[in-house]
MILUMZA-772473 format. One record per atom (N, C-alpha, C): x, y, z; residue number from 1; atom name; residue in three letters. Coordinates in Angstrom, 2 decimals. Layout:
<pts>
<pt x="X" y="Y" z="Z" num="NUM" atomo="CA" residuo="ALA"/>
...
</pts>
This chain:
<pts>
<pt x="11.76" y="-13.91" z="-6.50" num="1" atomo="N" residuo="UNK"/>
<pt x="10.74" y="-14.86" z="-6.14" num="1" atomo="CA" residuo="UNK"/>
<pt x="9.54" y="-14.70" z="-7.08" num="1" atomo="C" residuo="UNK"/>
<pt x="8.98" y="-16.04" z="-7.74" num="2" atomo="N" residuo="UNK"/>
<pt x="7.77" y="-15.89" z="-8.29" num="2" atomo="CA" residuo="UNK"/>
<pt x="6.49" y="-15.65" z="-7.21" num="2" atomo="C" residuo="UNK"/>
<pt x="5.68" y="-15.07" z="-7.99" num="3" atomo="N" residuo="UNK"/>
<pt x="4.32" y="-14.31" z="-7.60" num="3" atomo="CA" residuo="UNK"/>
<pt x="3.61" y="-14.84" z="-8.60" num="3" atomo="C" residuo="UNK"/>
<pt x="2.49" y="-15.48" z="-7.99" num="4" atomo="N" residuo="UNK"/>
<pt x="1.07" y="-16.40" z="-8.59" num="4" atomo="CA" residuo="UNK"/>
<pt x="-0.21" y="-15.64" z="-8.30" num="4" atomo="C" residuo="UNK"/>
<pt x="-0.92" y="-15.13" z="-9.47" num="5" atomo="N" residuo="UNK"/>
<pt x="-1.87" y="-14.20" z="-9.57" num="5" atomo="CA" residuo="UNK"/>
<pt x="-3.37" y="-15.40" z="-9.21" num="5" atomo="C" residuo="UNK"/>
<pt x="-4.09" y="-14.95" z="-8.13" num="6" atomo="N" residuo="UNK"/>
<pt x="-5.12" y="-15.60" z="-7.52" num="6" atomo="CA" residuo="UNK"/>
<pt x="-6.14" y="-14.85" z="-8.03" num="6" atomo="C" residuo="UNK"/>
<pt x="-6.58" y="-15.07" z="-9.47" num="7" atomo="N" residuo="UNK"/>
<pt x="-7.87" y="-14.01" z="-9.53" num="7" atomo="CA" residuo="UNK"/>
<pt x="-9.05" y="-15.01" z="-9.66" num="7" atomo="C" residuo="UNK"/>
<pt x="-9.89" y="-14.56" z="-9.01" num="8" atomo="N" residuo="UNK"/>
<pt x="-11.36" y="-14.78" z="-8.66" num="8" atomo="CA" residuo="UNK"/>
<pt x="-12.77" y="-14.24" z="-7.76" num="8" atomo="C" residuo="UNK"/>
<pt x="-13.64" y="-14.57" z="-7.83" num="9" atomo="N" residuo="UNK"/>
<pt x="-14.96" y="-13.82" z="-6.91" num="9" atomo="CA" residuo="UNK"/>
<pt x="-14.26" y="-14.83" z="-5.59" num="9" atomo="C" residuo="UNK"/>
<pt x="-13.72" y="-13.48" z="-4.70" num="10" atomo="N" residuo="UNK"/>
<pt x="-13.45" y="-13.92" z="-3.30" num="10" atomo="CA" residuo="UNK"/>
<pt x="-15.06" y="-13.72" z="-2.55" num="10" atomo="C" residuo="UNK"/>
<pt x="-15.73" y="-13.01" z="-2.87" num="11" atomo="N" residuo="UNK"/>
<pt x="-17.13" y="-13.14" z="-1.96" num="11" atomo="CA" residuo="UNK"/>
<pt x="-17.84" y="-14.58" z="-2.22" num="11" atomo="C" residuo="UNK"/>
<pt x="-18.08" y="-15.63" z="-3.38" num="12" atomo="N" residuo="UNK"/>
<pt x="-18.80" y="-16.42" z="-3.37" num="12" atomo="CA" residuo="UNK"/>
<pt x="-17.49" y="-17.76" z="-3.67" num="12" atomo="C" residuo="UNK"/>
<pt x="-16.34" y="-17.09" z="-3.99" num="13" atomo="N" residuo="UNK"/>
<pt x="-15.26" y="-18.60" z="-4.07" num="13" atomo="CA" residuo="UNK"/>
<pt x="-13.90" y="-18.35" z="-3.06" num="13" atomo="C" residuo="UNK"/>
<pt x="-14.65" y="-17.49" z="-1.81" num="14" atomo="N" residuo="UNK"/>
<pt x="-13.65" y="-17.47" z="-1.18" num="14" atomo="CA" residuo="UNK"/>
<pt x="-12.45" y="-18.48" z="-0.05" num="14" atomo="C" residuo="UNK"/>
<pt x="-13.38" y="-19.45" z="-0.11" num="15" atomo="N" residuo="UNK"/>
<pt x="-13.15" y="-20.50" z="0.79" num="15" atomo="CA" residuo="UNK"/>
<pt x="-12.31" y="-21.33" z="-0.23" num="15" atomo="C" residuo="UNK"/>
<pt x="-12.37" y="-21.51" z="-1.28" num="16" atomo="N" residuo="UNK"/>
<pt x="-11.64" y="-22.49" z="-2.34" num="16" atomo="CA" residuo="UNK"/>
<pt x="-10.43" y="-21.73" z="-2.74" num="16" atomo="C" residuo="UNK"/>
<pt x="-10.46" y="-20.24" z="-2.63" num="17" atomo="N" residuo="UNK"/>
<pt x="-9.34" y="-19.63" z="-3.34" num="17" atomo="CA" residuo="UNK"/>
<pt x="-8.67" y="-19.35" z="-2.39" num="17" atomo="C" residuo="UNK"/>
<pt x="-8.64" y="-19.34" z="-1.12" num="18" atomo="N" residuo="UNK"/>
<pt x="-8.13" y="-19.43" z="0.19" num="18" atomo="CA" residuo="UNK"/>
<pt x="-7.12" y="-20.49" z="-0.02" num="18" atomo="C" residuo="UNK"/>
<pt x="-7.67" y="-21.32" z="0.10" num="19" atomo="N" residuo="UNK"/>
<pt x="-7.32" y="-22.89" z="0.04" num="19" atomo="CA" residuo="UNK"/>
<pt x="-5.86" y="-22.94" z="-0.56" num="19" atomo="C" residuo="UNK"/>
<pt x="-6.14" y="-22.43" z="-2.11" num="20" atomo="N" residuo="UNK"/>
<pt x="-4.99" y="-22.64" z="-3.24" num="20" atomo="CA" residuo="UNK"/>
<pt x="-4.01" y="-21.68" z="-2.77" num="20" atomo="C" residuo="UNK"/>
<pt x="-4.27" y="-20.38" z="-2.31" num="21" atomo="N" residuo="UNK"/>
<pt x="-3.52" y="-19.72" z="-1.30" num="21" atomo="CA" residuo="UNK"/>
<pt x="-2.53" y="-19.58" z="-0.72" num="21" atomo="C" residuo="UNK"/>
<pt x="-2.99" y="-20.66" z="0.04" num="22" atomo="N" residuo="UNK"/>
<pt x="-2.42" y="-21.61" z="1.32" num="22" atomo="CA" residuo="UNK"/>
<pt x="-1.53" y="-22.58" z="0.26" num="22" atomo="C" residuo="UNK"/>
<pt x="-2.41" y="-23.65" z="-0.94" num="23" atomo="N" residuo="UNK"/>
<pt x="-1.22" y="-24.11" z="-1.15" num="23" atomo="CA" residuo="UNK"/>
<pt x="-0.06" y="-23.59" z="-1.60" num="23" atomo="C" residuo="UNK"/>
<pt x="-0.37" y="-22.43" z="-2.44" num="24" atomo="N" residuo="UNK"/>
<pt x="1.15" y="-21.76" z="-3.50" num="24" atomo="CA" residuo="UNK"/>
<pt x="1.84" y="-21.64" z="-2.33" num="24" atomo="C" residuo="UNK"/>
<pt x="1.90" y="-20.85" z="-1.15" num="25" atomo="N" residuo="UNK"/>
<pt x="2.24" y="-20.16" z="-0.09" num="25" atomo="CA" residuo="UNK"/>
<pt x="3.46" y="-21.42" z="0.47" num="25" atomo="C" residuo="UNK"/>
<pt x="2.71" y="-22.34" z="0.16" num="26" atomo="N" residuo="UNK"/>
<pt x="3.76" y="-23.71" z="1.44" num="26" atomo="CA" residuo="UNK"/>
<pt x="4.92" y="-23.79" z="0.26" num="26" atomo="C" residuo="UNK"/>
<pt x="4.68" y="-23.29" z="-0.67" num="27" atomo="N" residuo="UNK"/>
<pt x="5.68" y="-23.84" z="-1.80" num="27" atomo="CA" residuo="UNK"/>
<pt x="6.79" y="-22.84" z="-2.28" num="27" atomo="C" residuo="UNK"/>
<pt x="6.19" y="-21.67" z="-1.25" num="28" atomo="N" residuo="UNK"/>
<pt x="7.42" y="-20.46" z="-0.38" num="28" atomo="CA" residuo="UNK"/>
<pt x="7.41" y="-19.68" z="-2.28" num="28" atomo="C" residuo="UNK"/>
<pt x="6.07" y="-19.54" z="-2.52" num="29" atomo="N" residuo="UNK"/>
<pt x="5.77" y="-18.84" z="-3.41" num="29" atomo="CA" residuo="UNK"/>
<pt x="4.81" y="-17.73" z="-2.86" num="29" atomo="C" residuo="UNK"/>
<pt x="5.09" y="-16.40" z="-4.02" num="30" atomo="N" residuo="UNK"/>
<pt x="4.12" y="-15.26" z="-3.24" num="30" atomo="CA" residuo="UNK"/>
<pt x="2.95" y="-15.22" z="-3.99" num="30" atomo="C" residuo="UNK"/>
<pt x="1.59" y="-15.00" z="-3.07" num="31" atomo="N" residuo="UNK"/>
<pt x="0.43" y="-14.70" z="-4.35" num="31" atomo="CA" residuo="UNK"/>
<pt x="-0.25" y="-13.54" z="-4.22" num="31" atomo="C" residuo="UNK"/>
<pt x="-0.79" y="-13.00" z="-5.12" num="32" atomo="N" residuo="UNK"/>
<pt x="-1.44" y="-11.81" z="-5.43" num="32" atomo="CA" residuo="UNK"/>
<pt x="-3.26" y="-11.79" z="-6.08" num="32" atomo="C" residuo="UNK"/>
<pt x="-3.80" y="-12.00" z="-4.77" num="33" atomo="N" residuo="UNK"/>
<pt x="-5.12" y="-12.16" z="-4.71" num="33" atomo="CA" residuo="UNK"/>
<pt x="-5.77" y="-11.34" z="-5.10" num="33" atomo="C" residuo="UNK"/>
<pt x="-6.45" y="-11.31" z="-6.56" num="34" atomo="N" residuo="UNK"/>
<pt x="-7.68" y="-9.99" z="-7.05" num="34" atomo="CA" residuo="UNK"/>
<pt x="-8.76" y="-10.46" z="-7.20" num="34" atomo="C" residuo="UNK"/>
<pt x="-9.74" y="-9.61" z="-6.62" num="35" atomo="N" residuo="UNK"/>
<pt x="-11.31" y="-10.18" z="-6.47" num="35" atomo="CA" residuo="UNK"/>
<pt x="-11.80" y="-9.41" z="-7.42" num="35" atomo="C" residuo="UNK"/>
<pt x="-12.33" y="-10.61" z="-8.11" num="36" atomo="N" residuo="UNK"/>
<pt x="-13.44" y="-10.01" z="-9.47" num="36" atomo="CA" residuo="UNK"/>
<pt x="-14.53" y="-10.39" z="-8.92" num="36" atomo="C" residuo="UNK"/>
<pt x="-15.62" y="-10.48" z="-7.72" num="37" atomo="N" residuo="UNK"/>
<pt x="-16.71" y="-10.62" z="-7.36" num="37" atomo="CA" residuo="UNK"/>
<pt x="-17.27" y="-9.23" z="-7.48" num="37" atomo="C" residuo="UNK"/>
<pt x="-18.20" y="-8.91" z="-6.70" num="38" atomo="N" residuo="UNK"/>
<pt x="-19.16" y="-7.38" z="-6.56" num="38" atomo="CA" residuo="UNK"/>
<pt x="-19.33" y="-7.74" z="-5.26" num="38" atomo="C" residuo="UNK"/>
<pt x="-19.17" y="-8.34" z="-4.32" num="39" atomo="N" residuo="UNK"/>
<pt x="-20.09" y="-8.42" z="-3.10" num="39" atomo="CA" residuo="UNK"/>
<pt x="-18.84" y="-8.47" z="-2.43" num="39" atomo="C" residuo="UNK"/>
<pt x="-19.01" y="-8.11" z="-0.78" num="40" atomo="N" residuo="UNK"/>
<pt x="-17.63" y="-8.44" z="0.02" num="40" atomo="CA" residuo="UNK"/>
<pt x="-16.85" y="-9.94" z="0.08" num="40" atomo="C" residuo="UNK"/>
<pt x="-15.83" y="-10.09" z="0.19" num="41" atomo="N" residuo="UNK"/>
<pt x="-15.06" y="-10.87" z="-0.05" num="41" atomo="CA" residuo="UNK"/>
<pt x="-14.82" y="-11.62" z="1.24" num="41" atomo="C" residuo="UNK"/>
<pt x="-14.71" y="-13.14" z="1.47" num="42" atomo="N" residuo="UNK"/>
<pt x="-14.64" y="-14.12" z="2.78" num="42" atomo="CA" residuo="UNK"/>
<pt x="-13.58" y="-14.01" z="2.95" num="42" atomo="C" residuo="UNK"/>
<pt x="-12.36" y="-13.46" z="2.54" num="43" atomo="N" residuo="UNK"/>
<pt x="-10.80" y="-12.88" z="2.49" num="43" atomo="CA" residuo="UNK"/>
<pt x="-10.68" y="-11.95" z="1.86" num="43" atomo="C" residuo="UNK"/>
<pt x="-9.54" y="-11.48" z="2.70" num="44" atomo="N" residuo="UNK"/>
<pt x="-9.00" y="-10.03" z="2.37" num="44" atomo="CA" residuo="UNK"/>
<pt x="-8.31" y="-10.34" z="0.45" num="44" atomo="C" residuo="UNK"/>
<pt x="-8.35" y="-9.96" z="-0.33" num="45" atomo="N" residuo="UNK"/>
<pt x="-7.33" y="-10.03" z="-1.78" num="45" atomo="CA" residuo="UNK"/>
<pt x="-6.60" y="-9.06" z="-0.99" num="45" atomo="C" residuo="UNK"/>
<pt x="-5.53" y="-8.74" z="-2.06" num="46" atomo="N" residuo="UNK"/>
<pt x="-4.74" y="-7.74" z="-2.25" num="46" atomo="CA" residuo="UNK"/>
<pt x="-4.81" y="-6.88" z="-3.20" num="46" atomo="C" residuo="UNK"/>
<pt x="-6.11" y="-7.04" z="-4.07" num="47" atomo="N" residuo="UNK"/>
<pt x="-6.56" y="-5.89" z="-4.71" num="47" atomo="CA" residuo="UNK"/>
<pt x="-7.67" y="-5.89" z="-4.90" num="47" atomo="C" residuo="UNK"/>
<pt x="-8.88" y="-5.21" z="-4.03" num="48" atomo="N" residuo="UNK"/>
<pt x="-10.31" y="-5.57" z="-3.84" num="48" atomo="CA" residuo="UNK"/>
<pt x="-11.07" y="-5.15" z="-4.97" num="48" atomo="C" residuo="UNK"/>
<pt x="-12.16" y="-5.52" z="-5.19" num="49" atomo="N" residuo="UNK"/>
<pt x="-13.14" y="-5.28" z="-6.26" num="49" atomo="CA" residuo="UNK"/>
<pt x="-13.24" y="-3.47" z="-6.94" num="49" atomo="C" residuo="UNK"/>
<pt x="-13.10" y="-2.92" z="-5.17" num="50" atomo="N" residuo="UNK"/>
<pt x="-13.66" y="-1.68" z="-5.69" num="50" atomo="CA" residuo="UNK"/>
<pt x="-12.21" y="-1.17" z="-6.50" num="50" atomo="C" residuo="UNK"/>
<pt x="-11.32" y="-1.06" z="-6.06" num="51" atomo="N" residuo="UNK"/>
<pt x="-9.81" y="-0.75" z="-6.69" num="51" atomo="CA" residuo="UNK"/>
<pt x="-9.67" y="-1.19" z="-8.22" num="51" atomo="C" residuo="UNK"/>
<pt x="-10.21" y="-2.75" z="-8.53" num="52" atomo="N" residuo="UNK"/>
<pt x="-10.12" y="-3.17" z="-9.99" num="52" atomo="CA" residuo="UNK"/>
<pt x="-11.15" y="-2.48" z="-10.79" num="52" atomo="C" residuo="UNK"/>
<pt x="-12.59" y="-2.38" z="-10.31" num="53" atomo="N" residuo="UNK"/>
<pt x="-13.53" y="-1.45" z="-10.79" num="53" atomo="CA" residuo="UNK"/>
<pt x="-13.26" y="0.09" z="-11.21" num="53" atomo="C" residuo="UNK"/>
<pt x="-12.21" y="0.83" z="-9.85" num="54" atomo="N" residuo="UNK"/>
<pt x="-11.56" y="2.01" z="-10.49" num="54" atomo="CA" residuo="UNK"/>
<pt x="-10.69" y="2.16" z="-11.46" num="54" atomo="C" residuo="UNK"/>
<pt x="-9.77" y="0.78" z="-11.41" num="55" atomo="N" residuo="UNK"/>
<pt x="-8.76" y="0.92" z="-12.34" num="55" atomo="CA" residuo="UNK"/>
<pt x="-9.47" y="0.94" z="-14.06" num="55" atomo="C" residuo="UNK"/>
<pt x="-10.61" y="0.78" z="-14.29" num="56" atomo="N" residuo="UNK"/>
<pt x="-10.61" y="0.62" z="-15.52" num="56" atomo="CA" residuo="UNK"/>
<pt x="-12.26" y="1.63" z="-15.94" num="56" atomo="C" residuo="UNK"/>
<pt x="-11.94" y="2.70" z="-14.60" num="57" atomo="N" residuo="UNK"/>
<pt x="-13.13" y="3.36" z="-14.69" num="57" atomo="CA" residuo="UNK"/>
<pt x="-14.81" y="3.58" z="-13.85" num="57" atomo="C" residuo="UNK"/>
<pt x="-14.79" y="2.38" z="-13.60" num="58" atomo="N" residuo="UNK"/>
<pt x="-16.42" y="1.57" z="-13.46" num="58" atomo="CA" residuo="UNK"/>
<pt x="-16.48" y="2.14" z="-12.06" num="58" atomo="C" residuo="UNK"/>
<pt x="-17.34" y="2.15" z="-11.24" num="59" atomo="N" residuo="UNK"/>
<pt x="-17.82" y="2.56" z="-9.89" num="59" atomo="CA" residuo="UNK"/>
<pt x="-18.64" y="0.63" z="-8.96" num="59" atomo="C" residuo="UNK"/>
<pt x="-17.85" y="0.16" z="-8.36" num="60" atomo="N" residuo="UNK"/>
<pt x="-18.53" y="-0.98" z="-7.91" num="60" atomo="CA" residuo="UNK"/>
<pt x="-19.53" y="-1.06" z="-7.23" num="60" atomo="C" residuo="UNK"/>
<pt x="-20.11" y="0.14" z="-6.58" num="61" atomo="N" residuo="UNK"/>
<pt x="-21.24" y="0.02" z="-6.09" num="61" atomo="CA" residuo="UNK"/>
<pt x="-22.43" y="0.35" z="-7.29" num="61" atomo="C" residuo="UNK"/>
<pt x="-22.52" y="1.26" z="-8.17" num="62" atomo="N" residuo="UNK"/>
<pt x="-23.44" y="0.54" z="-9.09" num="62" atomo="CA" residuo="UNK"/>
<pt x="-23.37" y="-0.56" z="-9.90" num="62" atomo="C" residuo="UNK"/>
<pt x="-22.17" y="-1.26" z="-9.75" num="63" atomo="N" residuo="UNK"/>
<pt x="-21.81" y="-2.29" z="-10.78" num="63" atomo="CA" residuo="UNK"/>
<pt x="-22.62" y="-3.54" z="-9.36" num="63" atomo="C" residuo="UNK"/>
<pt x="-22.86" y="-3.43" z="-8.84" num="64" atomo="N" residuo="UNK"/>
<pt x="-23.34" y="-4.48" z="-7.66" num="64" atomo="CA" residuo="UNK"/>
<pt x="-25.22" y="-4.43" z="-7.66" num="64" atomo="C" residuo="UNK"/>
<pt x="-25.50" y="-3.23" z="-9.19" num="65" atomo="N" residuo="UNK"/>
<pt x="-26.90" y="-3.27" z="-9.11" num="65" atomo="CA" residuo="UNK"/>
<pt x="-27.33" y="-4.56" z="-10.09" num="65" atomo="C" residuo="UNK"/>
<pt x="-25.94" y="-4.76" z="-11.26" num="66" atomo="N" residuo="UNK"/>
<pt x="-25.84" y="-5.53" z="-12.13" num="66" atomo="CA" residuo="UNK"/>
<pt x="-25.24" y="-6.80" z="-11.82" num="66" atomo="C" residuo="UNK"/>
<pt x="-25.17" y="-7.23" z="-11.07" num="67" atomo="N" residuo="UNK"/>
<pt x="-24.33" y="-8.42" z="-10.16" num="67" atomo="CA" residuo="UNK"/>
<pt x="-23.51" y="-9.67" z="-10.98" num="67" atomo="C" residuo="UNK"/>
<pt x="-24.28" y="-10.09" z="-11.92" num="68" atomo="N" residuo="UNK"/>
<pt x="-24.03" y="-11.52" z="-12.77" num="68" atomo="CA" residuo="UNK"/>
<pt x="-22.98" y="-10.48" z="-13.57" num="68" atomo="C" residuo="UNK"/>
<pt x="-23.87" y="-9.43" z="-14.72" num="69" atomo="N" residuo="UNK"/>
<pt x="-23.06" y="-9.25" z="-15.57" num="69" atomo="CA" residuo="UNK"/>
<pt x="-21.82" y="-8.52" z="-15.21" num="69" atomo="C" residuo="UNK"/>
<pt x="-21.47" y="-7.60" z="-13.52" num="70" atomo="N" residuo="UNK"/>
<pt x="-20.92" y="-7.33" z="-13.75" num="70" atomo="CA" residuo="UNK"/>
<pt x="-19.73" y="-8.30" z="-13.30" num="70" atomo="C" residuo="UNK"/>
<pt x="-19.75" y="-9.00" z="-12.14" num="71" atomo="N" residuo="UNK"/>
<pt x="-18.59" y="-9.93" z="-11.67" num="71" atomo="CA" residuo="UNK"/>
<pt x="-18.01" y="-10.62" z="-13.77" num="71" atomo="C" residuo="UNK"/>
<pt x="-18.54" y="-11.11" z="-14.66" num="72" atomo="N" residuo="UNK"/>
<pt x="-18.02" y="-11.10" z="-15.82" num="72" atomo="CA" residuo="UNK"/>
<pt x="-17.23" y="-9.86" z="-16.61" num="72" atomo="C" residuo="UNK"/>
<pt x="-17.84" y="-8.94" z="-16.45" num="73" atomo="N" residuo="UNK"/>
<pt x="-17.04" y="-7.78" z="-16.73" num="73" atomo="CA" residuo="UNK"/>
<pt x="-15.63" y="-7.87" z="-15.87" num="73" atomo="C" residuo="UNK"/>
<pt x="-15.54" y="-7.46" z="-14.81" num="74" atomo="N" residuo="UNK"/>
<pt x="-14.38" y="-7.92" z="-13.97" num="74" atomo="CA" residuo="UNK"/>
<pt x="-12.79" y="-8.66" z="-14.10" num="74" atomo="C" residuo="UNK"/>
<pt x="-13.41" y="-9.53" z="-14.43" num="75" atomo="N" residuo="UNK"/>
<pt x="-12.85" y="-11.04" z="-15.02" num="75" atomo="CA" residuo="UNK"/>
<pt x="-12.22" y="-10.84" z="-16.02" num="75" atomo="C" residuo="UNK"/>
<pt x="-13.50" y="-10.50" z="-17.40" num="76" atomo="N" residuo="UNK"/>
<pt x="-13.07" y="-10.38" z="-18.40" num="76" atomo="CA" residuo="UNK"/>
<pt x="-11.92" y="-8.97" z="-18.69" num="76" atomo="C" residuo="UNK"/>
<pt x="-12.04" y="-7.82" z="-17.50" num="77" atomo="N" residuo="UNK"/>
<pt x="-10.77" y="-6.82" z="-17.49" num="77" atomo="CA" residuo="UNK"/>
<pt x="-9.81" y="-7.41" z="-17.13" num="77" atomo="C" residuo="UNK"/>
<pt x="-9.81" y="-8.04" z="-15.82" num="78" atomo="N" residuo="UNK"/>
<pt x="-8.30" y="-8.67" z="-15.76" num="78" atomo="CA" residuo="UNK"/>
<pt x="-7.98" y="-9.78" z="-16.19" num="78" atomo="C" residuo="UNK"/>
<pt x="-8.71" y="-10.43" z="-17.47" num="79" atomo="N" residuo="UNK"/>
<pt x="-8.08" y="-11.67" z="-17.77" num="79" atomo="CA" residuo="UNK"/>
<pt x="-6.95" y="-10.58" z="-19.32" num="79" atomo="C" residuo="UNK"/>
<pt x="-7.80" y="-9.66" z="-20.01" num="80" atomo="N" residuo="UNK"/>
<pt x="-7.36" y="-8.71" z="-20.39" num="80" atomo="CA" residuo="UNK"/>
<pt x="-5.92" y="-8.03" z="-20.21" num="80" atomo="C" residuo="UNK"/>
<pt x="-6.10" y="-7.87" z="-19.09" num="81" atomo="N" residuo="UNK"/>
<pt x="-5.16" y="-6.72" z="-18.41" num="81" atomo="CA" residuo="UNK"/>
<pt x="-3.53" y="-7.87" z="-18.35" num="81" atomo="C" residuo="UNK"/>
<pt x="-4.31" y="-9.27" z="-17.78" num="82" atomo="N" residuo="UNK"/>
<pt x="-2.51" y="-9.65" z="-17.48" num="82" atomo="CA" residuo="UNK"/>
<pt x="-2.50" y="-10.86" z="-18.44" num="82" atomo="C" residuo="UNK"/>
<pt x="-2.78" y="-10.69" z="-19.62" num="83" atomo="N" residuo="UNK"/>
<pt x="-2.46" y="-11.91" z="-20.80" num="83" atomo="CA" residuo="UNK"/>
<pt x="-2.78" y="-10.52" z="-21.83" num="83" atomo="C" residuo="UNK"/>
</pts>
């Protein structure tokens, strides 16, 4: 079965990435939700901020002193990581 990678800030685009979610899901596809936000998330991902922040080192609670630049940092690791 294909698996559709949902990456985005689930704390401020959580309601929209929900959404798409829901659609892959009806289409009896699996998805794999990673939150590149800094702030808590309006849904659970399946791989939360602080976990992607460890994976590449970083600590998310000081990365949440830097908020803008760091949710870009984030992003820019896992756009990295899976292309």
């Amino acid at each position: 079965m294909k698996t559709i990678a949902i990456v985005g800030t689930f704390d401020t685009k959580g309601k929209k990435l929900k959404f798409i979610k829901d659609l892959v899901e009806k289409q009896d596809l699996v998805t794999l939700g990673i939150h590149t936000g800094v702030f808590e998330p309006f849904v659970t991902p399946d791989i939360s901020n602080a976990d992607l922040a460890a994976a590449v080192g970083a600590d998310i609670e000081a990365m949440r002193m830097h908020s803008t630049s760091s949710a870009i940092f984030l992003k820019l690791t896992v756009s990295s990581a899976l292309f």
